[in-house]
N, C-alpha and C positions, 0 to 999 in steps of 0.2 A: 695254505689251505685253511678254510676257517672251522671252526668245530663242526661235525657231525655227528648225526646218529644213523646208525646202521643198526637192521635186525630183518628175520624173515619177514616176507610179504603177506602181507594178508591174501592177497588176489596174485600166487603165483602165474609165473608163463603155462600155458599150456604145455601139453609134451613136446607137440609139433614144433614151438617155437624151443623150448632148453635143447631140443637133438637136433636142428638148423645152428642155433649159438656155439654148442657142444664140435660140433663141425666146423666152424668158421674158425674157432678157435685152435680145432687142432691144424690147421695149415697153417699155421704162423711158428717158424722154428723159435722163434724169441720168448714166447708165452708161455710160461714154468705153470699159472692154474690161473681159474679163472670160476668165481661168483656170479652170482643174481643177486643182490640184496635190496631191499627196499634201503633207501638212501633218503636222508632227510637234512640240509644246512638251517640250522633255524635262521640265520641271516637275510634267508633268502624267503621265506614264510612258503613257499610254496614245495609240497613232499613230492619226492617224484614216483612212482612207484616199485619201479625197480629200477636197477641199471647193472648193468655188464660192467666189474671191474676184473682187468685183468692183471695178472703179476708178471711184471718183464726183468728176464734176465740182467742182471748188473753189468754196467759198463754198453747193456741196447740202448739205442735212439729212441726216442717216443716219435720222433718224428719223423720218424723213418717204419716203425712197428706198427701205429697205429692206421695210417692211410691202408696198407695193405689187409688192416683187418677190418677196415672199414667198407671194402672193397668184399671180402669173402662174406661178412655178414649182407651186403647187398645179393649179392647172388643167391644166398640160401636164406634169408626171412621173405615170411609171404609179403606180396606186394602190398607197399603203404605204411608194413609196419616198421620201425624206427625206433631201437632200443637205442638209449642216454648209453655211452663208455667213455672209459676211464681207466687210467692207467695206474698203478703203483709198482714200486722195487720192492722186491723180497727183502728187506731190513724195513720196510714201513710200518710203523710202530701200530699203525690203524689196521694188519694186515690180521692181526690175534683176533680184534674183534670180528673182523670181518669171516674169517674161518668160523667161530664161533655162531656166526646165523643158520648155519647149515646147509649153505645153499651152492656148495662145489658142483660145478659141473664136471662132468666125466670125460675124462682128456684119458687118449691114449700116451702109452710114452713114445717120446722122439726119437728115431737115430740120433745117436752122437753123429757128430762135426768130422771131418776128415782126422782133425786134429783129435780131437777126442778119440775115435777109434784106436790111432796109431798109439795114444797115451797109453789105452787100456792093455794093447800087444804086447806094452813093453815091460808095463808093471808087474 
C-alpha cells in the first residue's frame, strides 16, 4: 500500500448513513471495528472523502469477508449511495492512526464461535 493520510472528515456521513454502516458491519462475524475516515493516497492526487475501513480478525480471508459486507452495506445504505471499503488486520501499523481520527463506529460485541464458547466453560 502506498503512503496515506488519514484524519476526520470535514463533511461527515450523515446519521442515517454511520447507523446503515454501523449495521452492515455488525453482521459480519470476522469484523473486530470498524472507521469512517477521510482517506487521502497522495499518489493518487485525488482525496476521497471518507471510506469504510474495517479490521478483520487474523488468520480471515478478505476475500471471502469482504463480498459479504459488501452485500449488507447494499441492503442497508440509501439507494445510489456507494461508500469506498477497505480492509486491514489488527497488527496494521496504519490501524493507530486510524483509531486516532475518531471516527469508530459503534459495533455491538459478537457471540463467540462454538469453539470459543466451549474454550471460555472450560477455563
Amino acid at each position: 500500500m502506498s503512503a496515506v493520510i488519514v484524519g476526520a472528515s470535514k463533511n461527515p456521513f450523515e446519521n442515517q448513513v454511520v447507523s446503515a454502516l454501523s449495521e452492515a458491519v455488525n453482521t459480519i462475524e470476522e469484523i473486530t471495528e470498524a472507521h469512517v475516515p477521510q482517506w487521502f493516497e497522495p499518489i493518487n492526487m485525488e482525496p476521497l472523502e471518507q471510506v469504510l475501513v474495517v479490521v478483520i480478525k487474523k488468520r480471515k480471508n478478505p476475500n471471502k469477508v469482504m463480498p459479504k459486507l459488501m452485500q449488507a452495506l447494499a441492503e442497508r445504505l440509501p439507494t445510489g449511495l456507494v461508500v469506498p471499503s477497505l480492509h486491514i488486520y489488527e497488527n496494521d501499523p496504519l490501524l493507530e492512526e486510524i483509531r486516532q481520527t475518531d471516527t469508530r463506529l459503534s459495533l455491538e460485541p459478537k457471540s463467540p464461535s462454538f469453539l470459543g464458547r466451549l474454550f471460555q466453560e472450560t477455563s
